[in-house]
N, C-alpha and C positions, 0 to 999 in steps of 0.2 A: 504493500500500500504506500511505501513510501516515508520519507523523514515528514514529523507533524511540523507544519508552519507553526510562528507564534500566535498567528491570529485564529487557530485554532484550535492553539492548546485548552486543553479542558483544566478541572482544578485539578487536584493533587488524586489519585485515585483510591476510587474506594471500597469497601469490601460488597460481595454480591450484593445484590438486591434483594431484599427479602419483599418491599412493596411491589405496586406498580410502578410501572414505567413510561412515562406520558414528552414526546419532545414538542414544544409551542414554540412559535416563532413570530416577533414583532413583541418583544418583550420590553425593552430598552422604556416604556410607559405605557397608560392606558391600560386597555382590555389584556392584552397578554402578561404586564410585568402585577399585575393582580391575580390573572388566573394562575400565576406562576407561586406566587406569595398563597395563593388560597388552596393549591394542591399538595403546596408543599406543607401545608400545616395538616392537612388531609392523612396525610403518610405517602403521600405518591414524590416517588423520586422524579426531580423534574429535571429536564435538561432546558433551558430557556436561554433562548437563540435570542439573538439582535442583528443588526444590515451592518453596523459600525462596529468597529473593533473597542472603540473607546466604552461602549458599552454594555460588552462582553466581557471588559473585565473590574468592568462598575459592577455588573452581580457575580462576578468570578470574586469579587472582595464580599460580597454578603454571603458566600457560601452558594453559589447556582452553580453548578455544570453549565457552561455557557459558548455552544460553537456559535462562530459564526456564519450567519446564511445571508444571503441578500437574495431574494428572490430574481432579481433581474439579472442577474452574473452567474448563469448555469454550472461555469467551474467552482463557485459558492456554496451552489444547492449542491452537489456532489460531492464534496469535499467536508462539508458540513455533517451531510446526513452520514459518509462512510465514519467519522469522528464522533461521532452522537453511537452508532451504531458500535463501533468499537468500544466506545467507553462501559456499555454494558451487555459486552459481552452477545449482541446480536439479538436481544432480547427487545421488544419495543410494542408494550402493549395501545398505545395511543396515539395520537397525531392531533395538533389543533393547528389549521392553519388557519393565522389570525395577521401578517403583518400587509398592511396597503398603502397603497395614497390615493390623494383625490387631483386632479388636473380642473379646475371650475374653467368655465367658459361657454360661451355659444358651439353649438354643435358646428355652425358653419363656419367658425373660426377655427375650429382643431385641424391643425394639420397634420398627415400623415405621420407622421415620427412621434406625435406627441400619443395617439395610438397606440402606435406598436410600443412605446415604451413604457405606458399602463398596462398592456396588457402581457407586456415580459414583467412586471412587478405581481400586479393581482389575479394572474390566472396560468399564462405559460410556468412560471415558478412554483406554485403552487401543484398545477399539474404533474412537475417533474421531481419533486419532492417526495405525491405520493404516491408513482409508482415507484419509488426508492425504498417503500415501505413495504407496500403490499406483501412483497416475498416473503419477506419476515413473518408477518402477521399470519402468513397462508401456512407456514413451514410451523409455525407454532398453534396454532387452528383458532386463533382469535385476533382481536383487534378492535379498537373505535376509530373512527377515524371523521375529525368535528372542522368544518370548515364555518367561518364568519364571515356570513356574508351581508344584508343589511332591510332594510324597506325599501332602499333603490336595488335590489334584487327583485321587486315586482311591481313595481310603479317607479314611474319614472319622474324630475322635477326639474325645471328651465337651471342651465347654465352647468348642470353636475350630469351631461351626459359620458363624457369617457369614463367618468366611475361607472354611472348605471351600467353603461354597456356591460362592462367587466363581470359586475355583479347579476347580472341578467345571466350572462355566459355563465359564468360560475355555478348558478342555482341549476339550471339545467344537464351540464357536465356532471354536476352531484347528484343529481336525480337517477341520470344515467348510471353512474357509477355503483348508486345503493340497489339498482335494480340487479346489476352483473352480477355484486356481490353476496347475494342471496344464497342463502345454506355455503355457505364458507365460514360463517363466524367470525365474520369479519363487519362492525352496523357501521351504518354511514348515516351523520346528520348534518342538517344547517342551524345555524344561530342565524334568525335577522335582527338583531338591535336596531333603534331611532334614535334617537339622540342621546347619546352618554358622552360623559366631561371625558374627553381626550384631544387631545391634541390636532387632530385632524386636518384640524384649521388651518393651526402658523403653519405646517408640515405640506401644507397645500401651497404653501407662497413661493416658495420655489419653484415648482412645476409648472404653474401660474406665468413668473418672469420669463422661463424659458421658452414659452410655447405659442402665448397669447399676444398678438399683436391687438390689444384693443382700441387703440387709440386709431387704428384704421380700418378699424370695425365700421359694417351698417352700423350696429349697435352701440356704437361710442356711447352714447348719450344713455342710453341704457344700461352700462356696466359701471351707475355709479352707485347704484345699490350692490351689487358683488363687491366693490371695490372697499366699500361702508363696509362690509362683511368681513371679505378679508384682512383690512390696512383698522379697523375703524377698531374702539374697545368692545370687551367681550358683554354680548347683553342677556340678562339672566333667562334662559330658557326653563319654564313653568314645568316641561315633560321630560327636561333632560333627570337621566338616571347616573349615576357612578359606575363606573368598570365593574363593581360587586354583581352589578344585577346580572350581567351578562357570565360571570362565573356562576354565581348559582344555577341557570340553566347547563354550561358546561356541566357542572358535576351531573345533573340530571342523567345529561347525554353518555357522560365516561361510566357510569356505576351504576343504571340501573339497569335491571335484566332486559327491560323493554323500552329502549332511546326511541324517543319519538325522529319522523324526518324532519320536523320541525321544528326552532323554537322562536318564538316572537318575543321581544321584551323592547319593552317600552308599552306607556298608551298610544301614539300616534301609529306605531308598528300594527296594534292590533286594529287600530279605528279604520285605519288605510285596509288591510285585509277583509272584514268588513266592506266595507266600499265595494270593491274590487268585487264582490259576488255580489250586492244586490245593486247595484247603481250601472246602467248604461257608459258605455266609455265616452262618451260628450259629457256623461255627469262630473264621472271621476278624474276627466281632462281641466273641469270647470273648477273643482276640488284643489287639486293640482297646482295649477296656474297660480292659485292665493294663497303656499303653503310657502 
């Protein structure tokens, strides 16, 4: 396999596992660097991956097994998971792929590259991850395997369509996926979270700079509530939830006999799904449009 890089050295090794075995990735804050903090108190051995090496070994100092992964950098995701997977010994009862970004803008302004390079972040990465797992899971006759995906996984909202895309993609590739893997012992779920306090935001401003010429937008004059949004202070959201909520369904998903495909958390998550069955798509368009 090769001399370990330092950007993937793991901590100090440790005696077998007697837990579970769960690798998350996108841990570095938010959803992941909680569900990692709430597994670990759990008794599940976690291994909690980040994109940066600097914060690999910010939890490598609180005590996490910590490779690094960048979903967008394939020699990353392969290099990460053979390092994850070596550390215990080829054993690996879980998977949560949790880490993403958001690119805001007008659909007609995203230009090609700025595509392919969401979609090498929140889904080709993602993809190539977990067939890096599958084998394992199939060779040991179990598995979970919890991907995060969102409420723009099945409705869509003006200016966040290269996320949606992604997440649209995502929900259906998982669907696909829990169907193949039927009597393997191997379950497969989604998380849609709505608004929980992460970072999402500032982590979006970069993507933003590079991609978005808005100032020679049709829309110029429209992108200055995005801009409010992104550049402007943060303003109290009434339905936003904490990263907690979103692990509580996680454990659902990892430990109970019967993981739903599902899990929705937030109210706007569920209000919107709702919609979506009994409202006409001009209704749920008109819905939309003022969210």
């Amino acid at each position: 396999m090769g001399p370990v890089r330092p950007e993937n050295a793991m901590v100090q090794r440790q005696p077998p596992p007697t837990g579970r075995t769960i690798l998350i990735t996108g841990c570095s804050s938010g959803i992941g660097f909680d569900a990692a903090q709430g597994l670990r108190a759990r008794g599940w051995r976690v291994l909690a991956s980040c994109r940066q090496e600097a914060d690999c070994a910010r939890l490598r100092a609180e005590g996490f097994e910590s490779p690094r992964i960048d979903y967008a950098d394939a020699e990353s995701v392969a290099e990460g998971a053979a390092r994850a997977l070596e550390a215990t010994g080829g054993r690996l009862d879980a998977l949560f792929n949790n880490g993403a970004h958001a690119c805001p803008g007008a659909v007609e302004d995203l230009p090609r590259g700025a595509l392919e390079a969401i979609f090498q972040a929140n889904l080709f990465g993602w993809h190539d991850l977990t067939r890096r797992v599958i084998p394992v899971m199939r060779a040991q006759g179990h598995g979970r395997i919890v991907n995060c995906s969102s409420v723009l996984g099945f409705v869509g909202l003006r200016w966040r369509g290269a996320y949606v895309a992604t997440k649209f993609a995502l929900e259906g590739l998982t669907d696909v996926l829990r169907l193949e893997m039927a009597g393997t012992g191997i379950h497969v779920s989604l998380i849609q979270p709505g608004p929980i306090a992460t970072r999402i935001r500032e982590n979006a401003v970069p993507h933003f700079e590079r991609w978005i010429d808005w100032r020679a937008s049709a829309r110029a004059a429209e992108y200055e509530t995005l801009l409010d949004r992104l550049y402007g202070p943060k303003r109290p959201d009434p339905w936003e939830l904490p990263p907690a909520a979103v692990t509580a369904r996680l454990i659902h998903a990892l430990e109970s006999r019967r993981p739903r495909a599902r899990y929705r958390v937030t109210v706007p998550t569920h209000a919107m799904a709702v919609l979506r069955r009994l409202l006409p798509g001009a209704a749920v368009d008109w819905v939309a449009r003022r969210a």
